[in-house]
Structure formats: C-alpha cells, structure tokens
C-alpha positions in Angstrom: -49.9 -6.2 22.0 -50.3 -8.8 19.5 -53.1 -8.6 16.7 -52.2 -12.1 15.2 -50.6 -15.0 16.1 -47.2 -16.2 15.5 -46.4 -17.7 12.2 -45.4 -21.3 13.7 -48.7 -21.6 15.7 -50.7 -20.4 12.2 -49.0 -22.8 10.6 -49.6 -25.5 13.1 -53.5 -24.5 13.2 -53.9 -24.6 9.2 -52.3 -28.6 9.6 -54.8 -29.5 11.5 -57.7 -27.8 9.4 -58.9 -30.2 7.7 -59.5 -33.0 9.4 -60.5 -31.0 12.7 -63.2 -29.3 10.8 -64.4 -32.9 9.8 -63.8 -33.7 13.3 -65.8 -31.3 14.6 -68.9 -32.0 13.1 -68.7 -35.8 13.7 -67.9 -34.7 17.7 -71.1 -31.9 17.5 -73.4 -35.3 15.8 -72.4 -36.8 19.1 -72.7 -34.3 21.5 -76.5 -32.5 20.8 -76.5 -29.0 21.5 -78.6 -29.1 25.1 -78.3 -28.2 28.9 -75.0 -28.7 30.7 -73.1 -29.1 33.9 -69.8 -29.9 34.8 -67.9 -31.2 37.8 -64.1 -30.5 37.2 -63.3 -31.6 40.6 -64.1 -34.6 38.8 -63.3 -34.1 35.2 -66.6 -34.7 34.0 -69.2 -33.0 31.6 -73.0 -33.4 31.5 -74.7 -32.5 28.0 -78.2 -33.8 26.2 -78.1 -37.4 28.7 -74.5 -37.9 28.0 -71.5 -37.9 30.4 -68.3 -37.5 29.3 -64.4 -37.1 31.0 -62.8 -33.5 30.3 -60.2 -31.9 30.8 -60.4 -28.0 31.3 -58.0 -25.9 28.5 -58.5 -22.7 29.7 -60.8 -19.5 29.9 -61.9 -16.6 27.7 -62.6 -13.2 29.5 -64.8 -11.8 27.5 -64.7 -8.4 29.3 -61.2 -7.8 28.7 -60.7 -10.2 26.0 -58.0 -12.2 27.4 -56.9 -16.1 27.8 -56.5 -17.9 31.1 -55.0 -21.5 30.4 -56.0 -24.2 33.3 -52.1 -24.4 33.8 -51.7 -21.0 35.0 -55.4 -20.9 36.9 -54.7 -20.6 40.7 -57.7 -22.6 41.2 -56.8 -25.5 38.7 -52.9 -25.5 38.6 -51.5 -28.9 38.9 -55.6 -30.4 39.5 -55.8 -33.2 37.2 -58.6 -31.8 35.1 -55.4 -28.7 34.0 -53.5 -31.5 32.6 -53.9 -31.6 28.6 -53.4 -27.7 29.6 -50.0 -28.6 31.1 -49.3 -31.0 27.8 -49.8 -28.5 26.1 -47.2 -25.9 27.8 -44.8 -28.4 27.9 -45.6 -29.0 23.5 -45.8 -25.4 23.3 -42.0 -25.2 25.1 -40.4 -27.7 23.0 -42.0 -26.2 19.6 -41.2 -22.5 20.6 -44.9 -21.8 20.8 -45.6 -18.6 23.0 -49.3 -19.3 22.6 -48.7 -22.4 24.6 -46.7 -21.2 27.0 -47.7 -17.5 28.0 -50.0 -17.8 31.0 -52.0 -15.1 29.6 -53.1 -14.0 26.0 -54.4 -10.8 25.4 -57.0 -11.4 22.5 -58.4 -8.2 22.3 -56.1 -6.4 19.6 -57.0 -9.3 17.2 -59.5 -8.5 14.6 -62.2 -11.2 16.3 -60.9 -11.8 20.0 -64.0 -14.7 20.8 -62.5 -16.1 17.3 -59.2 -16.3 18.4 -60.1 -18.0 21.0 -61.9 -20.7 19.6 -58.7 -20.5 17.5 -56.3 -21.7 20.5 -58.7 -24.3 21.3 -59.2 -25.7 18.3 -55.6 -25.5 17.8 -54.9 -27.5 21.1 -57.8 -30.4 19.9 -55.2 -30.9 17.1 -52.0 -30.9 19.1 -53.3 -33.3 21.7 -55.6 -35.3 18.8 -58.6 -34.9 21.0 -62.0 -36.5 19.3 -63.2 -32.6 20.0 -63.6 -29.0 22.3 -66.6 -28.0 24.3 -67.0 -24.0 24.8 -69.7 -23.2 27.3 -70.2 -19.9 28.9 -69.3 -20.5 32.5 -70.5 -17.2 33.7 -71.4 -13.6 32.2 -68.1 -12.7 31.6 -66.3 -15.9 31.0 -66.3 -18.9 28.4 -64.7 -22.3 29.5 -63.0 -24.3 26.9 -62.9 -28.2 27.5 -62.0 -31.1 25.7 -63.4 -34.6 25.9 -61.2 -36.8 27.3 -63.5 -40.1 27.4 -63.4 -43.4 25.0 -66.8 -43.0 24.5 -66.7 -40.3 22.5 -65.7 -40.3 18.5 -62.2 -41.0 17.8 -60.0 -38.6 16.0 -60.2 -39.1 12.3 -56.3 -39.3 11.5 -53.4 -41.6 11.7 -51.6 -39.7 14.2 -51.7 -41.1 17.5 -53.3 -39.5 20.6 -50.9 -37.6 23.1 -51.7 -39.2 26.9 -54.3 -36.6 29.1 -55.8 -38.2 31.6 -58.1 -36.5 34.5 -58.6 -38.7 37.6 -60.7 -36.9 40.6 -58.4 -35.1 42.7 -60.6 -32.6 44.5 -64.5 -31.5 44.7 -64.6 -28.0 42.6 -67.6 -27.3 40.3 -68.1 -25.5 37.7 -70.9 -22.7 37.3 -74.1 -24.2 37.4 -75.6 -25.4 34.0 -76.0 -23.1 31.2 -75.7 -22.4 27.6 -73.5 -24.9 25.5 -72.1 -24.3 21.9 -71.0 -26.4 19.6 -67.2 -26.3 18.7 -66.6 -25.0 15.0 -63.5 -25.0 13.4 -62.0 -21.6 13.7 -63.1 -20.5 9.7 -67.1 -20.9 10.8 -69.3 -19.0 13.3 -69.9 -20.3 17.0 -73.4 -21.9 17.4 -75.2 -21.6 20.6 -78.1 -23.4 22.5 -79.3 -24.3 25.5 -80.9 -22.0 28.1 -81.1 -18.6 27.6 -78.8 -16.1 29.5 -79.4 -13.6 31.5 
C-alpha cells in the first residue's frame, strides 16, 4: 500500500496550484455554501437557488478510506454523468498516471486520507480545466466528488483550453437526498462544511 502519490501525478498537482487555488475561491463566491441535491441521471446539481450541469468524478469511503472513480462504478460506468471520469482514465493512460487509471485507490496509508482525496479531485479540476469541484457527503460513509460542467459557472482562470466533458441525460438515478455541501479548497487548506447538520 501506497502512503503518497506518485512523483508524476505530484508534480502534475503542484502545476496546477496556483491558479486552482485562485480558482477555487472565485468557484466557492459563486456557489454559496447551502442545501443540495443532485440528479445524476441527469447530470445536474442543486445548491443555494442555483442549478448547475455535473459530472460525477468519483467517491471517497470514508470507512475504509478508499477511492471509487465514476468510471469504474457499476452503477455509473459508461452513464454520461462518468464521462470527465473516463477523460480522465484515458489522460491518466497516455501520461502513465496510475492515479487515473487504477479503479480503486486505497487512501488510508496516506498521512490525511479525506486530504488526499480532495487531492485527486482537485488534481482532475486542473487536468480537465474545470471552473471548480463540489464535495458533498452523499451518505454516512461516503463523499461524492463532482465537477461543474455548466457555462454558467466561472470560467477557468488560465490560457489553457478546456478538455471536452459533456453529460447529457441518459438514465433516471439520483443521488442521496440533500445534505451537507463543502466548499472545494485546494488541497494545502482545510475542507469547509455547511449546510444541514448530519446525523
């Protein structure tokens, strides 16, 4: 078991540092902490009156502190709300990125497991130039990671051009009923939490 991650993806998360930290805070000024629901059958995310298109990145156990991408989620795989997931394996082959490309990271061996997850998502914001991530605790044991996939919300801050995700409805799943949302932090700061209180 791992208790870092490899060099290339560290690498690849400090060059997108900066201006996804920036990011980040001009994406959490846009979407107030609040109530939310989601509808990934439909690819859309409710939060503080707004609505925006998602895409869903993958899952956090926190029980036993372990990754789940949408790609290799029997109930998402090849749904249109997996696909910047699947962008992302198919980056993650082409770079030599195991983070990318392993169906399954165990976390819990890292010094801060919940922060390396926020890691790989913030990470993946980067790679796919997203305007932002969304981390919301889907149930007791689980966080869902999503990333706006919407024109409505801020653009990316850099030159580099966005990589192609689009989610069009396929199929009626939902996600857990509304709950707590945080707002996304770069992977240097602490998670901020809101909403209603869990159980």
């Amino acid at each position: 078991m791992t208790t870092t991650f490899s060099e290339p993806f560290l690498r690849l998360t400090r060059e997108h540092a900066a201006w996804g930290a920036e990011q980040l805070e001009t994406f959490n000024e846009f979407l107030p902490m609040g109530e939310w629901s989601a509808d990934l059958g439909q690819c859309l995310y409710r939060q503080s009156g707004r609505e925006l298109r998602i895409s869903l990145l993958g899952t956090f156990d926190t029980d036993e502190q372990s990754w789940l991408w949408a790609w290799a989620n029997p109930g998402f795989q090849g749904s249109p709300v997996a696909r910047a997931a699947e962008s992302l394996r198919a980056y993650g082959r082409t770079h030599g990125l195991p983070e990318f490309t392993s169906e399954l990271l165990r976390l819990a061996a890292h010094e801060e497991p919940r922060r390396a997850a926020e890691t790989l998502a913030f990470t993946a914001m980067g790679v796919l130039g997203a305007s932002g991530y969304i981390g919301v605790q889907a149930n007791p044991s689980a966080r869902a990671y999503l990333l706006p996939d919407d024109p409505r919300s801020p653009s990316p801050n850099r030159t580099r051009s966005r990589s192609p995700v689009s989610c069009s409805p396929a199929r009626d799943c939902s996600a857990a009923p509304p709950g707590r949302s945080s707002r996304a932090t770069s992977p240097t700061t602490t998670c901020r939490c809101a909403g209603r209180p869990t159980a």
